[in-house]
N, C-alpha and C positions, 0 to 999 in steps of 0.2 A: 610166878614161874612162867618163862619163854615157852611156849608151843610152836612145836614144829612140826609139819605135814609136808610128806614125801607124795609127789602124786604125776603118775605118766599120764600124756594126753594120747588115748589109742586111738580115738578117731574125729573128724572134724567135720563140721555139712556149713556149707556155705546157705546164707541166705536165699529164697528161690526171687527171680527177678519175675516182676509181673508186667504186664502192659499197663501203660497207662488207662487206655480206653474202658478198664476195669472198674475204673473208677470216677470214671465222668458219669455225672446223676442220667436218670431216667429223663426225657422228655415231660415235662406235664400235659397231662390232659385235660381238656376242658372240662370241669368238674361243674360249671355252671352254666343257667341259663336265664334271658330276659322273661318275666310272666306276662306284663302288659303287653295288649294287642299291639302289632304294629314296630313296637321298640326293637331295632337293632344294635346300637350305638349306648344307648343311656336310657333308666328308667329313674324314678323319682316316689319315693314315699313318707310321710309325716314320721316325726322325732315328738317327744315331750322331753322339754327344757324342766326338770325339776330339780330346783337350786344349782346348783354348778354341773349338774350330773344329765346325763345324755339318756333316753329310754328310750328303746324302738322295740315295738311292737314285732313278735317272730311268732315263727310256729315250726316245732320240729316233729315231724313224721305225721303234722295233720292239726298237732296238740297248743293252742296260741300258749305261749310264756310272752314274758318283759326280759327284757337283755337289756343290759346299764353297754355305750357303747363306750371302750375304754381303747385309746390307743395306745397302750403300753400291754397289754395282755396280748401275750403270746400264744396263747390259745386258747377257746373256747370252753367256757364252764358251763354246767348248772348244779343242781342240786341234787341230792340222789330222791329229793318226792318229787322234782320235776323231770326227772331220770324215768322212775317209774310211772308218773302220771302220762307220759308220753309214748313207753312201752318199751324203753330201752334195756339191753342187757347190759348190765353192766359186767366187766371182768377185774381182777386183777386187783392186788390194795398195793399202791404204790403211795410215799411220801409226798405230800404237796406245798409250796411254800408260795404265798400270794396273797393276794387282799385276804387281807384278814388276820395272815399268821400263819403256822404249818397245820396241816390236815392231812385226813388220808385219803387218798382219791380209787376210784378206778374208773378204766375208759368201755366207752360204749363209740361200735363202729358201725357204722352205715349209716350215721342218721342223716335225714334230708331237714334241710331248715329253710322255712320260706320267709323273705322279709316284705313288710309290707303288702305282701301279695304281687308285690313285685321282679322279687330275683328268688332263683331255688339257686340250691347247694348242695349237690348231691355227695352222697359216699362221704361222709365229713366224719373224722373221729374227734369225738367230745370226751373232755374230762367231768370225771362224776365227782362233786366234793362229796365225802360222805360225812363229815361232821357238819354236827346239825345246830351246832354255833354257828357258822358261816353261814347257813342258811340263816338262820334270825338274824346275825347282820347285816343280809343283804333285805332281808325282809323290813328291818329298821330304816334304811337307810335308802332304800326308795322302792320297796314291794315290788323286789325283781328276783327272779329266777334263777341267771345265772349272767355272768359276761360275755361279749364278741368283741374282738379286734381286729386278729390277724387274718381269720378267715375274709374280713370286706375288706381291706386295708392293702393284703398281698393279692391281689385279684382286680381290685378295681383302683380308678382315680376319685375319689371321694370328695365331693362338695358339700358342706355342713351350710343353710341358710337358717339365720337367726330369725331373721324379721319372716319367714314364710315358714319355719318348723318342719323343712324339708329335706332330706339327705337325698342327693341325686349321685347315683354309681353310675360312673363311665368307663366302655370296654377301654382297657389303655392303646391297646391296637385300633382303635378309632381315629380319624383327624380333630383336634383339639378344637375346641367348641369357641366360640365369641366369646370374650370376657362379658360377664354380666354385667350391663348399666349402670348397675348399683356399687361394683366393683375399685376399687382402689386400689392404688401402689403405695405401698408404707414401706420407705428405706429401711434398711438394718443395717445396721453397721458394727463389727463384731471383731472387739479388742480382744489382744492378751492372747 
């Protein structure tokens, strides 16, 4: 059977127009700082190379953890017992999908994280995994805590050295440093 609906339009509101400038992000703030005496420009702290996997020694709010440093993680993990062993609140059970698989997470705000004794990071919001499978996997698979990426990654220029086990962060508003000695140019050339 055909349906048919009879219907007046009584009244009509046009779109409201906004400014632009509504919508242009906030300025960022400097959310970090150099630790070592002296350092304005770049400081420098040891890595552990274990198997293909990157481990730098952190500490959030005081508390040392291991952080695997991944540069594809979008943002900052840990665990919900290194959540709590550090004294974070956690809030919120929000869906997680990321190393490992999906889990539930919730985030903790303010934490301060220091690496190496190097650089702080203040006001940093972390996600908590709470499944405690991901914690045993990250526990299997190199006795780490949680991940860091984008917090060093969007903040600094990052130099990884193999042969010295050192991660050197430089402010990018700095003038760019001397190629290292040791340093090379390897063409790429990139078909398709």
């Amino acid at each position: 059977l055909p349906l048919t609906i009879d219907a007046t339009l009584r009244q009509a509101t046009r779109r409201p127009t906004f400014e632009a400038s509504l919508f242009t992000p906030p300025a960022l703030t400097k959310d970090w700082q150099f630790l070592t005496p002296g350092a304005t420009t770049q400081v420098a702290f040891p890595f552990v190379a274990e198997g293909s996997e990157i481990v730098v020694y952190a500490a959030i709010n005081g508390h040392p953890l291991r952080f695997l440093l991944d540069s594809g993680a979008g943002g900052a993990f840990v665990t919900a017992q290194a959540a709590e062993e550090a004294g974070l609140t956690t809030q919120g059970n929000l869906p997680a999908l990321g190393y490992g698989g999906t889990s539930a997470m919730g985030l903790a705000t303010q934490a301060t994280l220091d690496f190496g004794g190097a650089v702080r990071l203040s006001r940093q919001l972390l996600h908590v995994i709470k499944d405690p499978n991901v914690a045993k996997r990250l526990s299997e698979n190199g006795h780490v805590d949680g991940v860091i990426g984008y917090e060093l990654l969007s903040r600094f220029v990052l130099r990884l050295d193999y042969a010295d086990k050192l991660i050197t962060l430089t402010d990018p508003a700095a003038p760019p440093a001397a190629p290292d000695a040791r340093a090379f140019t390897l063409p790429l050339k990139l078909e398709g």
